[in-house]
C-alpha angles and dihedrals in degrees: 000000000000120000095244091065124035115205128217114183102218124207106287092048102268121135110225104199118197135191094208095117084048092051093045095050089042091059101030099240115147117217097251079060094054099036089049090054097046079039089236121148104264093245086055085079094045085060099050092039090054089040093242089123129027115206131233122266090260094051099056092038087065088042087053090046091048097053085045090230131118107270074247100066084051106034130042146173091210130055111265123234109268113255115276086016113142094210 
């Protein structure tokens, strides 16, 4: 697991990676910050930022918008490239 995508294994089995710890040090927004804005609990995006909790549909659909990036850009199915990787 890199550092640029955490990883959570749901309950058929599936990772879902996300970039949410990346686009908050990117921007400087704490995640009290974030937590405050989606109205979550701060350790909610600890969770998700560690991978111990993956969020409804809803809920990474706001993180998405509030990053202004496609829920792609934030959410996958597959691991990201790690950051400066030419492939």
């Amino acid at each position: 697991m890199s550092p640029q995508g955490k990883t959570r294994t749901g309950a058929a089995g599936e990772q879902i990676y996300n970039r949410i710890a990346v686009l908050r040090a990117e921007r400087g927004i704490s995640r009290r910050q974030l937590a405050e804005t989606l109205g979550v609990h701060y350790q909610t995006v600890g969770y998700l930022e560690r991978g111990e909790y993956s969020p409804s549909l809803h809920l990474a659909l706001r993180i998405a918008q509030y990053f202004e990036v496609p829920v792609e850009v934030v959410f996958s199915t597959e691991p990201f490239p790690r950051i400066g990787s030419t492939t």
